[in-house]
N, C-alpha and C positions, 0 to 999 in steps of 0.2 A: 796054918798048920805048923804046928812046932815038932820037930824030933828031938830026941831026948839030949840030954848033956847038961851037969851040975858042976857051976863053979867052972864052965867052959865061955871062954869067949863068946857072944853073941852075935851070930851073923842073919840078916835076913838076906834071902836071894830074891830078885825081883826076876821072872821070865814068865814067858808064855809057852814055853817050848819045853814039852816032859822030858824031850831027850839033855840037852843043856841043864836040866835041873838033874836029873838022874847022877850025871856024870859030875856035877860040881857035886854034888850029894856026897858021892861015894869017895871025891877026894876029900872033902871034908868033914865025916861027920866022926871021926875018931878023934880029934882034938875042938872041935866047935858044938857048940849048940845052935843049931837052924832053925830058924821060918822059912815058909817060903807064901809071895804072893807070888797071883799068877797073870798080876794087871798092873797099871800103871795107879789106878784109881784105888784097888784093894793095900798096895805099898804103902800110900798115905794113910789109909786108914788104920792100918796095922801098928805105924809107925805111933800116929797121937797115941795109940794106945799102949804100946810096947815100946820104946826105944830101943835100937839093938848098937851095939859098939860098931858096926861096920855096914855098908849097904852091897851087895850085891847089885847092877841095875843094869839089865837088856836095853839097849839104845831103841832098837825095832820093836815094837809092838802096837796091835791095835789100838785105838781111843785115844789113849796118851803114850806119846813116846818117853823113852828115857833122858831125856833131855829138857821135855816138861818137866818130869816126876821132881830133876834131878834142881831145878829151878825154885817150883813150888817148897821141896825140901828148907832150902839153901835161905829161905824169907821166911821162916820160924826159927823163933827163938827158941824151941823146944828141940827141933831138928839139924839144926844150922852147921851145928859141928862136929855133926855124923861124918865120918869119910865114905865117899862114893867111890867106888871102882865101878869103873862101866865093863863091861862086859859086850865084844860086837866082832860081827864078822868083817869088815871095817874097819879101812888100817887107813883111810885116806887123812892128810893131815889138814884136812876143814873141818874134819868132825873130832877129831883128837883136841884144836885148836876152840872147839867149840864147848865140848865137855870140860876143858880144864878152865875157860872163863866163867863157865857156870856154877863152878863151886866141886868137879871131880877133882878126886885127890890121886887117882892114876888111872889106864885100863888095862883092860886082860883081854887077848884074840883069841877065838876062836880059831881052829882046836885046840883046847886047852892044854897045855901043859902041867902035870899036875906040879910038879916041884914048884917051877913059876909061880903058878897061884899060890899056892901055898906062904911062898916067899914073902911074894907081896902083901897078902893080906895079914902076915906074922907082920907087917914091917907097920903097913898101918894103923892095926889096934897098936903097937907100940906106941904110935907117936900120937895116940889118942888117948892112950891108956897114961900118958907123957904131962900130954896137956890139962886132962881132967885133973891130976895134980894141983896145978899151979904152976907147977916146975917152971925157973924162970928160964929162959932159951930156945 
């Protein structure tokens, strides 16, 4: 599912949960252009097909966690240097420590902050939108 937005940054949101997608929706859909999958399985597919500048990714969900997703991502070459922010209710620091070896490039807790996310995610297309350059640094 794509919502609307041209010449908008690109974010896909990965969750399973309407209410988390609703609310990251509603903070961002005035400056972004969104997908959203609602699986760990439908992400990857979405992804070969679409690349989006940023990943949204729920840690918890069924079949595949975000931790797979976030793995399977991280070993194509097509995907590899997408930024991940995870997204979890999950502050403990063996999953923070686990997400960031994996190839996440930060997270976001639940309940959202909308500023916070926002912040971040401005912070990250930057330094993707940095890299896709060349830019040496």
């Amino acid at each position: 599912m794509t919502l609307s937005g041209e010449n908008k940054p690109f974010i896909l949101i990965v969750d399973d949960n309407p209410t988390n997608l609703d609310v990251l929706i509603e903070i961002l859909q005035s400056e972004y252009q969104l997908s959203v999958a609602k699986s760990g399985k439908k992400a990857l597919e979405f992804v070969k097909r679409n690349p989006p500048e940023l990943i949204l990714l729920d840690i918890v969900m069924p079949e595949m966690d975000g931790f797979d997703v976030c793995r399977i991502l991280k070993q194509s070459d097509t995907s590899k240097e997408i930024p991940i922010i995870f997204i979890t209710a999950h502050s403990d620091r063996e999953n923070i420590v686990r997400g960031f070896e994996l190839g996440g490039a930060d997270y976001l807790n639940k309940p959202f902050i909308p500023m916070e996310v926002k912040i971040r995610i401005k912070n990250q297309i930057a330094l993707y939108r940095h890299s896709r350059k060349g830019c040496p640094g």
